[in-house]
C-alpha positions as CSV (number, residue, x, y, z in Angstrom):
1,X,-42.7,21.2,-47.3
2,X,-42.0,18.1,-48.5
3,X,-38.4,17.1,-49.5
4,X,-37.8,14.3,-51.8
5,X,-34.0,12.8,-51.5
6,X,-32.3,10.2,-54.4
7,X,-28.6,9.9,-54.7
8,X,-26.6,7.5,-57.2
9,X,-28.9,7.0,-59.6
10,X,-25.9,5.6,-61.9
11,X,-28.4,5.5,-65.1
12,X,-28.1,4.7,-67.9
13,X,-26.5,1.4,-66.6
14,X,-28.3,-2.3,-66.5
15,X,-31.1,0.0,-66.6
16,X,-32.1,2.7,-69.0
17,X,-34.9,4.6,-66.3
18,X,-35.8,4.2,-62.8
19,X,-39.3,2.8,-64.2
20,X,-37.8,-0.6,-64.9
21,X,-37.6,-1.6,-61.4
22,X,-41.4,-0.6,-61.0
23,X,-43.4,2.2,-59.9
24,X,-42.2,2.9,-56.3
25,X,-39.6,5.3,-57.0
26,X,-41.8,7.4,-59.3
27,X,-44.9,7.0,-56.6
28,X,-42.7,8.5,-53.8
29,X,-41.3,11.2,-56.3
30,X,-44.6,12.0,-57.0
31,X,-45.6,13.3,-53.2
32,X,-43.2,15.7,-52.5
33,X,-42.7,19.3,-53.2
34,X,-38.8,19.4,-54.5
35,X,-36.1,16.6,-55.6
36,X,-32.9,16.9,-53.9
37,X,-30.3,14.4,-56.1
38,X,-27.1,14.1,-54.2
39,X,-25.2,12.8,-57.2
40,X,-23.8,10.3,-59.6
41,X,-26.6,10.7,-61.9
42,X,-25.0,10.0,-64.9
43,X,-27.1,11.3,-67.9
44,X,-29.3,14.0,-68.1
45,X,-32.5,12.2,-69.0
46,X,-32.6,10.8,-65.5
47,X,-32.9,14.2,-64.6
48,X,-35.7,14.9,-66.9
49,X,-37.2,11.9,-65.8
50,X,-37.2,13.5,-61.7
51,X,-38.4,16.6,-63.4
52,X,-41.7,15.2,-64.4
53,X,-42.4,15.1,-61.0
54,X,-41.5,18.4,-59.5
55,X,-38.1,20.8,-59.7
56,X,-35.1,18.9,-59.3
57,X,-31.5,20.1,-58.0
58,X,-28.8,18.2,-58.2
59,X,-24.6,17.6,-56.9
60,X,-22.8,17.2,-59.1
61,X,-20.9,13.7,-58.7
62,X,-17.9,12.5,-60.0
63,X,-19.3,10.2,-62.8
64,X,-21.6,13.3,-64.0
65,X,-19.4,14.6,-66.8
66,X,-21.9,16.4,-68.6
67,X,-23.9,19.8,-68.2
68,X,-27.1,20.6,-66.7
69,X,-28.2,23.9,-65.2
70,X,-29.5,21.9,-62.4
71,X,-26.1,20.9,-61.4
72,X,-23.7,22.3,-59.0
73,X,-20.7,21.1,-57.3
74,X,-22.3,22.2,-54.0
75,X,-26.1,23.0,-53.8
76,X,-27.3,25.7,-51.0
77,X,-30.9,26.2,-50.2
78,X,-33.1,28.1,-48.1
79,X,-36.2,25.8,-47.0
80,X,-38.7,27.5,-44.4
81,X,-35.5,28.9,-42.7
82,X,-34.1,26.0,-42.4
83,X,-30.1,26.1,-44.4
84,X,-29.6,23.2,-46.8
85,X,-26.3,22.5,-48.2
86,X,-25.8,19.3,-50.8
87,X,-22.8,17.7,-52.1
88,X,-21.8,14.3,-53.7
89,X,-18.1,13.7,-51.3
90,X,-18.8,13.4,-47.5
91,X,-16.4,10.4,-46.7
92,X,-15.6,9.3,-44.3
93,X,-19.2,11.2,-43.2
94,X,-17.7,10.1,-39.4
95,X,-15.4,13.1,-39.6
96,X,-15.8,15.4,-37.0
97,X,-18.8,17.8,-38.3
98,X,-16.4,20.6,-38.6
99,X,-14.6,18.9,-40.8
100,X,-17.4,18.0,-43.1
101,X,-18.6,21.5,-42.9
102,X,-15.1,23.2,-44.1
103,X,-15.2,20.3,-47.0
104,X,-18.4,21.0,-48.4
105,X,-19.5,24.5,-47.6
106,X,-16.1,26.1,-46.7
107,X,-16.8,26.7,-43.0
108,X,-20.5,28.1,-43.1
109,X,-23.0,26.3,-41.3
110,X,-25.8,24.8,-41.9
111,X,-28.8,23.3,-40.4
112,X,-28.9,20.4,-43.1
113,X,-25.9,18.6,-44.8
114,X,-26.7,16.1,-47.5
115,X,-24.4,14.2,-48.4
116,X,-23.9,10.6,-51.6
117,X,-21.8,8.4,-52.8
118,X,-21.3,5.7,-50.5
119,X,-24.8,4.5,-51.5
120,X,-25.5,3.2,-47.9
121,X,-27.9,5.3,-46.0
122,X,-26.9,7.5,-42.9
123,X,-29.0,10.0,-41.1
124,X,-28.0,11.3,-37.7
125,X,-28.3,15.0,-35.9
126,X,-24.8,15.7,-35.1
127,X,-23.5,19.2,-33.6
128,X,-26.3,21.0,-34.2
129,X,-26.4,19.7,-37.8
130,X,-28.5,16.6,-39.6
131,X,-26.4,14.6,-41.7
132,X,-28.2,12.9,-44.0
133,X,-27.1,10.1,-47.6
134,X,-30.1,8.7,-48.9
135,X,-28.0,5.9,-50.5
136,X,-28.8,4.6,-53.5
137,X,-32.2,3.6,-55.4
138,X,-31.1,1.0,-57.6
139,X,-28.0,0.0,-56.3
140,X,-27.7,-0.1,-52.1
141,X,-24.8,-0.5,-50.7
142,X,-23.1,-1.6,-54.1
143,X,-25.2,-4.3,-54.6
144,X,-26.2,-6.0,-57.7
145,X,-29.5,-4.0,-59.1
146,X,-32.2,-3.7,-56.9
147,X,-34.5,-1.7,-55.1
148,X,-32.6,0.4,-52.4
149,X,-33.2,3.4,-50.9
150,X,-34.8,7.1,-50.7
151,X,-34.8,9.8,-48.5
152,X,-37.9,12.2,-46.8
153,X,-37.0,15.6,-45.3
154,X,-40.5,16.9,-43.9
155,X,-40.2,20.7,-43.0
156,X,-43.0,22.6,-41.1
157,X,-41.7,25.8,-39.6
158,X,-39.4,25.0,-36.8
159,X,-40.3,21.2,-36.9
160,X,-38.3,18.7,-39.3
161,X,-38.6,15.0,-39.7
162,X,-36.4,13.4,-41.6
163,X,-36.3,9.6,-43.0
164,X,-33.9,7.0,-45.2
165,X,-36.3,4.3,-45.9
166,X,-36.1,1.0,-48.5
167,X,-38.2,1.6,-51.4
168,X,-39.2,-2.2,-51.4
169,X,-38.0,-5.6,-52.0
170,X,-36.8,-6.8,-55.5
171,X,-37.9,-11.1,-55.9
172,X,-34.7,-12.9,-55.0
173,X,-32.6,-9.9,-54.2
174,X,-32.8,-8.6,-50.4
175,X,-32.7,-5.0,-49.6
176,X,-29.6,-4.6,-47.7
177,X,-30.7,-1.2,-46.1
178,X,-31.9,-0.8,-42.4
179,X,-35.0,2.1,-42.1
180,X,-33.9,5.0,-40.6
181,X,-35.9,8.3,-39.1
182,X,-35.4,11.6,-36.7
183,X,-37.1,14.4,-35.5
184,X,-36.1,17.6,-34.5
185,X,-37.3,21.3,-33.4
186,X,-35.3,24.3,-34.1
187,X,-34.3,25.1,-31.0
188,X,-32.3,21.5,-31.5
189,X,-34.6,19.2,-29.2
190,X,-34.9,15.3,-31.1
């Protein structure tokens, strides 16, 4: 299964859709199986816009003042056996994994902890957990408006490979963001 991350979308803002920095976002969107949004979406009709693609779930975030059924404060999920918890507020995401756990999920563990807001990318395998922010899209690490990044979870039984990677390279305006990737086998081997 195929895992699509996005995080801090911040739309409608010097944008009005993710289409206006061109097609890669919707191209990547396009391939996976479910959208994971960690957050700070902003307006519905960005969500709409994911759901054209595939089923979307969502954090809520704390510029998301509106409703959505899609939106929880915390998201849990079940993938393939493999426990997925989502939520907007991680920092500092270098607290001890305990800590993030009890934050987030009040104490139960999971295998998966996604994680936005900073809108710089993280992914690491930490305690027996993967830790994972996929940044930001359109605006990495609180840059002007540009293409940033997205995230990959890959699941196939007890195997996952997960990836933060840039979406591209806007003329004139460097992606700050560093490519990032891990894999690891249920019984916790990377």
């Amino acid at each position: 299964m195929r895992i699509g991350l996005i995080s801090d979308t911040h739309l409608p803002s010097l944008l009005r859709d993710l289409d206006e920095l061109g097609p890669e976002i919707g191209e990547f969107l396009a391939t996976v199986d479910v959208i994971l949004h960690g957050g700070d979406v902003t307006a519905p009709a960005v969500l709409d816009w994911c759901a054209q693609f595939t089923d979307v779930l969502v954090a809520r975030g704390n510029n998301d003042v509106f409703f959505d059924p899609r939106m929880a404060p915390v998201q849990r999920i079940d993938i393939e056996g493999w426990r997925i918890a989502m939520t907007h507020e991680l920092r500092p995401e270098s607290r001890p994994m305990s800590d993030l756990l009890r934050s987030s999920t009040g104490g139960d563990h999971v295998d998966i902890l996604i994680g936005g807001d900073t809108h710089v990318e993280r992914l690491e395998y930490r305690d027996g957990v993967v830790l994972v922010n996929s940044g930001s899209p359109i605006l990495p690490h609180h840059k002007s408006t540009r293409l940033g990044t997205l995230g990959l979870l890959e699941i196939e039984g007890s195997s996952l490979r997960a990836s933060v990677f840039k979406v591209g390279e806007t003329e004139g305006l460097p992606n700050p963001a560093t490519d990032l990737s891990l894999e690891i086998e249920r019984n916790g081997t990377h």
